[in-house]
N, C-alpha and C positions, 0 to 999 in steps of 0.2 A: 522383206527379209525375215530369217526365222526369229532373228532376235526382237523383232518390231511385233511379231505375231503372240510371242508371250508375253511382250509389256501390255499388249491391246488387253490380256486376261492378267493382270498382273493382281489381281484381288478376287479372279474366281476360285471356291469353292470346290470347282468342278474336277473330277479325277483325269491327271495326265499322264500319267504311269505308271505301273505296278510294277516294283523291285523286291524279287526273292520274295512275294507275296505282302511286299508293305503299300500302301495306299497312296501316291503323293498328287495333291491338289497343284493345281495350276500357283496357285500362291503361296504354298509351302514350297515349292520347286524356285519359285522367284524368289523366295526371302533368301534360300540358300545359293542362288548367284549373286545376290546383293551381296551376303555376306563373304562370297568370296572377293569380292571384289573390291572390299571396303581391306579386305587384308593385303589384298595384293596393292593398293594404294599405298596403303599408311608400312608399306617395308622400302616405300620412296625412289622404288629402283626403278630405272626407263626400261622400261621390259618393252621388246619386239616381239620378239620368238619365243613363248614359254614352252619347252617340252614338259608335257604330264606326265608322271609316272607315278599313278595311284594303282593301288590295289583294287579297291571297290570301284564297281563299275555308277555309284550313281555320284560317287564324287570327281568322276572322268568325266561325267555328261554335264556336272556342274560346272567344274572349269572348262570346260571348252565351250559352255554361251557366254559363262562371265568371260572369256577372252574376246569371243565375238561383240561382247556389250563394248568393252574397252578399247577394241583394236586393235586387239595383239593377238597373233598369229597363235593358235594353237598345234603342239605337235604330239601325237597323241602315241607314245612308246609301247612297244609289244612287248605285255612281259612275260608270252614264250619264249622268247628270243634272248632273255639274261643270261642264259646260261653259256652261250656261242661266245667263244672267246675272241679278244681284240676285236669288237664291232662296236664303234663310237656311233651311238645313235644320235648323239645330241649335234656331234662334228657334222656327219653325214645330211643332218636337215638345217646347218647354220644356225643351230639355237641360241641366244645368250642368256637364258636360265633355263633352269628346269627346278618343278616342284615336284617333290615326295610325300609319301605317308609322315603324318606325324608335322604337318605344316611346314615339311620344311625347304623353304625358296634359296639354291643356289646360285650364285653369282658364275658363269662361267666365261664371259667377253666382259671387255671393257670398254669393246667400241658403243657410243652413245647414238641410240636412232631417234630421227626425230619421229613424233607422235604421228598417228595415223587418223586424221582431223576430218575427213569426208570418206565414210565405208564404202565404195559400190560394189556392184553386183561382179565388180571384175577382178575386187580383193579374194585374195586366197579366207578362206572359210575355214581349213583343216589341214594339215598334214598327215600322211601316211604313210607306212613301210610298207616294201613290197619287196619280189628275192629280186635279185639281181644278177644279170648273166655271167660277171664275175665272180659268185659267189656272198657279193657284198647286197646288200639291202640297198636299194632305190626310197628316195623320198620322193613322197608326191605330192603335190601341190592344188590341190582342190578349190576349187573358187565359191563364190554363193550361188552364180549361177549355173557349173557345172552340177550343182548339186541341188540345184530345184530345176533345171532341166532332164535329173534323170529319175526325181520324187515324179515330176509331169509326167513323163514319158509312162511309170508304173500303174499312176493312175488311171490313164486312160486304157489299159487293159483289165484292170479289179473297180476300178469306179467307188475308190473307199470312200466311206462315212462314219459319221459322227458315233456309230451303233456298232462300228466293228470293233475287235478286238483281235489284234496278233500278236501271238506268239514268239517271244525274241530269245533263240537260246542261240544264235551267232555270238562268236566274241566281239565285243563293241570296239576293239582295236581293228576289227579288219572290216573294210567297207561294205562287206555284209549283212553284219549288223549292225553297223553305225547305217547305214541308207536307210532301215526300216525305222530307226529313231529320227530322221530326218524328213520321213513320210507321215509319220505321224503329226509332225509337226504341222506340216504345209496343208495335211489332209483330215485332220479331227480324232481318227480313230486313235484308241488306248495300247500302248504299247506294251505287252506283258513280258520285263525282261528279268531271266531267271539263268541259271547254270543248266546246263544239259544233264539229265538222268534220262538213261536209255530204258529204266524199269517204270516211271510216273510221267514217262511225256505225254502217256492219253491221260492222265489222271489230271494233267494240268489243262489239259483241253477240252476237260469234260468241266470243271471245277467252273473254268473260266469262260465259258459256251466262245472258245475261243473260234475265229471265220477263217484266219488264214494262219501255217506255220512254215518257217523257211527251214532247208533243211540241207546238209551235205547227204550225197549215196548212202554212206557207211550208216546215216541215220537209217533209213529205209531199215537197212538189214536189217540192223537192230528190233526194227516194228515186226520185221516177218518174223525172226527168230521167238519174240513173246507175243506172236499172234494178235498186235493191235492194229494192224491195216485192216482186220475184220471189222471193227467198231470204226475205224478212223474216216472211211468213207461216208458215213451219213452224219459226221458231227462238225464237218469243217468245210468252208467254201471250196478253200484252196491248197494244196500240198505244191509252194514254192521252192525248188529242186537246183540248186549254183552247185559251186566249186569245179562239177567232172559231169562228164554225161552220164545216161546209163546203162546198163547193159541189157541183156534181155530178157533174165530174169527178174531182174528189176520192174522193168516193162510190164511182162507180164503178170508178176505179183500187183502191181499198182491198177491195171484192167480188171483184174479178174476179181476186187475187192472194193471197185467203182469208184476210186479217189481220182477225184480231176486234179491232175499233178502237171505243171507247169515247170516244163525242163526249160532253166535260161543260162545263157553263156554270157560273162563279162568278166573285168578284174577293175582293180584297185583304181586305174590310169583310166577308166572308162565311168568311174563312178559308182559303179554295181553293173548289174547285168542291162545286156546293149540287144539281147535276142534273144529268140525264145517258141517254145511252141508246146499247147495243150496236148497230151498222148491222146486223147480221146478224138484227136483232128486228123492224125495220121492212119492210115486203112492199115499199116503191114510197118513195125517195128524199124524205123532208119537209124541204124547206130553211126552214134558222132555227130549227128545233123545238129548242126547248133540253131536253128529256128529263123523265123520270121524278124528282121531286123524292127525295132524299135521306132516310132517316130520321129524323123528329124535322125536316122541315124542309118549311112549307108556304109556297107560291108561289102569291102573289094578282096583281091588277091594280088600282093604286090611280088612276082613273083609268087615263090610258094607261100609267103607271111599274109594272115590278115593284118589286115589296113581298114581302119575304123575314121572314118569322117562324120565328126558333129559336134554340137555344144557341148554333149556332155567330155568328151575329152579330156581330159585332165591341163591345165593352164601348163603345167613344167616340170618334169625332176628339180629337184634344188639345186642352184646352179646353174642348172642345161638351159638350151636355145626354149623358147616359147614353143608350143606346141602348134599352136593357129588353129584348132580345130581338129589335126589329123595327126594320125596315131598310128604306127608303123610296128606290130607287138612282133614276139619271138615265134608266136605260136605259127606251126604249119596245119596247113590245110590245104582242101584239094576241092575243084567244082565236078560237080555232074549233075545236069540237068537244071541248070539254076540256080544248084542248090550248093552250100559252102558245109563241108564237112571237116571237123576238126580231127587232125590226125596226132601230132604232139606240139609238148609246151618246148621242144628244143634239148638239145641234144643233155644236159648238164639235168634237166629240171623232170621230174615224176608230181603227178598228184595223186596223191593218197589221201584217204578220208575226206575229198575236196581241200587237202592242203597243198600248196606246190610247195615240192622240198629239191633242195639243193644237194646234187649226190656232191657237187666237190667239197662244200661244205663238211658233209660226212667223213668226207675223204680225210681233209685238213686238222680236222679232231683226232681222228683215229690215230694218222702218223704223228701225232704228238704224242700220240702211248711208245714210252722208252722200248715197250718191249716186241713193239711190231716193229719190222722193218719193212714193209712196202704195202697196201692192199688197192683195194679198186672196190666201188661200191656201182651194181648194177642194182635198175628197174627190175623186178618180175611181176608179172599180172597177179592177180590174186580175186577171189568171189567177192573178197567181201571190199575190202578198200580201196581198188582197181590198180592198183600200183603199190609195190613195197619195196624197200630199200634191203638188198640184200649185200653184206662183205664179205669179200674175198681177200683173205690174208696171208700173209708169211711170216713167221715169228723166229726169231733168236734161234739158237739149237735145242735149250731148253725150251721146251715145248711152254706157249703159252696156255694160262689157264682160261679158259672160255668164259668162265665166270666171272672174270678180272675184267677183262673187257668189256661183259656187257654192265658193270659198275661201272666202270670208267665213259661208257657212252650214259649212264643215268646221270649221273656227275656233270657231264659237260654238253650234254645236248637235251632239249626240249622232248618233251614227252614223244608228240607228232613224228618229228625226227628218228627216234629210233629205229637200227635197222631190226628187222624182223628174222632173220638168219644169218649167225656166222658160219663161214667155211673155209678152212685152212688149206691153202694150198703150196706147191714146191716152191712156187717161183712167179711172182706176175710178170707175162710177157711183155716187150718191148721191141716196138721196130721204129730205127728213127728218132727214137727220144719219146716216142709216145706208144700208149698204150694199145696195144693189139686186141682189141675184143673176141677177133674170131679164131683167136689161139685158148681164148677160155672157156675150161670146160668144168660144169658143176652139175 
């Protein structure tokens, strides 16, 4: 287990991760689980389920081994998502504390569990948030072996070592970037995690002769627009490509500037990505093709939804039936030729920037502004983020102020979430009690 793999180095030297360009040794990284876990002792509480909600991303990765050292379920809080009103994230994944900046451990249950005395590989490892087809955030329940079944699975396509060094500007809240710090682990290489700047990401990969960088689409663009796909091709192994597929200028900007880019499809409930395939494999641009499945991991069509069977699966929603291996997702797709293409995440859900966002979510914020009275937020395509959240609204007699609005969506929804255009309109149609799409016209 990973925790067994840092006690084995619990006195080296040796560099295990670069944070925002600070240095930390294999034993500087231990001393700081030790000590978290000598605090979470001596405040005497039977903690199960601690939800984390730190700001700093290396004092997230510290409580969550010091909870794996202890046995206590870590749940790891999104804090894009604070701002989305009435969403209990602690309720949602059954926490009975949660810690904050500034050391501070709340009590939230009073139910007493007993200790977790022999770890295996079948205890949950992490929790995670994910959207939810209701609009509500899904917990997920990641095991130790879902999650060195799908470190396994990566390795045996990059074959890392002790000599690489990757790039980590995922946020470490979503299984993105927590699987590359969980690869690291299993796998030797140095993990270089930092904040995303779309103006010194070559600068960080020139600095740090970094092999591999993971990246959403909307990064790319960002590379095309300050011209570092030019240089990015002969300084990195690999250009690893989640969140959305991509298009075809994408494509062809990534060919025509020799990055071996590695487009994979997976979410939260699978681990990280479950598929996947090199551009430089395919003769003629497939859009949507979500790749070559993974080993140990078969990709059906249940109906129109993929349907994902393997270890890596996620063990359960919090709460929900066990999962058993198979995984029945929202997303639709369609075969031809053998081959499984992603068409969407479902009717409710857009990804944008490689985020899935919730249009009713959107929705639910807005009509809590007094001064709208109805709207509807649709999907539109876009170059650069493949999907953008557009509203359509109706406001009072006094005309509302556009500006108020889009205050009021900074206020109360995360950055990613924002829509990208308001548009006023008479009246949103209805037939039925529900909303008419093909009566709206913008």
């Amino acid at each position: 287990m990973i925790k067994d793999i840092l006690n084995s180095k619990r006195n080296s030297e040796e560099i295990f991760i670069i944070i925002n360009d600070k240095k930390i040794s294999f034993k500087a990284f231990n001393h700081l689980v030790d000590q978290f876990d000598t605090f979470i002792v001596k405040t005497n509480y039977s903690i199960y389920r601690l939800a984390i909600d730190l700001s700093s991303k290396l004092n997230t990765l510290v409580a969550l081994i010091g909870c794996n050292r202890l046995g206590v379920v870590p749940i790891i809080i999104p804090p894009d998502y604070r701002k989305i009103q009435n969403i209990n994230y602690n309720k949602i994944a059954n926490a009975d504390h949660e810690i904050r900046d500034n050391d501070c451990i709340i009590q939230i249950k009073d139910d007493n569990y007993s200790d977790v005395k022999n770890i295996t590989d079948k205890n949950v490892q992490c929790v995670l948030f994910t959207s939810g087809t209701e609009s509500i955030p899904k917990a997920v329940e990641l095991t130790y072996n879902n999650i060195y079944c799908s470190a396994s699975n990566w390795n045996r396509i990059f074959n890392f070592n002790n000599n690489n060094y990757y790039l980590n500007i995922l946020p470490i809240d979503h299984i993105g970037g927590l699987s590359i710090f969980f690869r690291s682990i299993y796998y030797g290489f140095i993990s270089v995690i930092t904040e995303y700047d779309k103006k010194s990401i070559l600068t960080q990969i020139q600095k740090y002769n970094i092999d591999y960088v993971s990246v959403v689409p909307k990064m790319i663009s960002n590379m095309i627009d300050y011209e570092q796909l030019k240089t990015l091709g002969s300084n990195i192994k690999a250009l690893i490509v989640g969140g959305d597929g991509i298009d075809q200028y994408l494509h062809t900007n990534l060919k025509e500037n020799n990055v071996n880019a590695y487009i994979s499809y997976g979410m939260t409930e699978t681990s990280s990505g479950i598929s996947g395939y090199f551009i430089n494999t395919l003769d003629v641009f497939e859009e949507n093709f979500i790749g070559i499945p993974h080993s140990d991991v078969k990709i059906l069509l249940k109906d129109t939804n993929i349907m994902i069977k393997s270890k890596v699966v996620m063990a359960r929603y919090v709460d929900k039936p066990d999962c058993n291996n198979i995984f029945i997702t929202g997303d639709i797709a369609k075969s031809r030729n053998g081959k499984i293409y992603f068409i969407s995440r479902g009717s409710d859900f857009i990804v944008s920037g490689g985020e899935n966002i919730s249009l009713t979510s959107i929705r639910n914020i807005l009509n809590s502004c007094s001064k709208v009275v109805d709207c509807v937020i649709v999907g539109h395509k876009d170059k650069d983020w493949g999907m953008v959240p557009i509203v359509l609204f109706e406001s009072m007699k006094n005309e509302i102020d556009i500006d108020h609005l889009i205050m009021y969506c900074k206020n109360n929804l995360p950055k990613h979430m924002m829509p990208k255009h308001y548009i006023k309109i008479d009246k949103i149609p209805y037939k039925k009690n529900k909303i008419d799409y093909n009566l709206i016209k913008f």
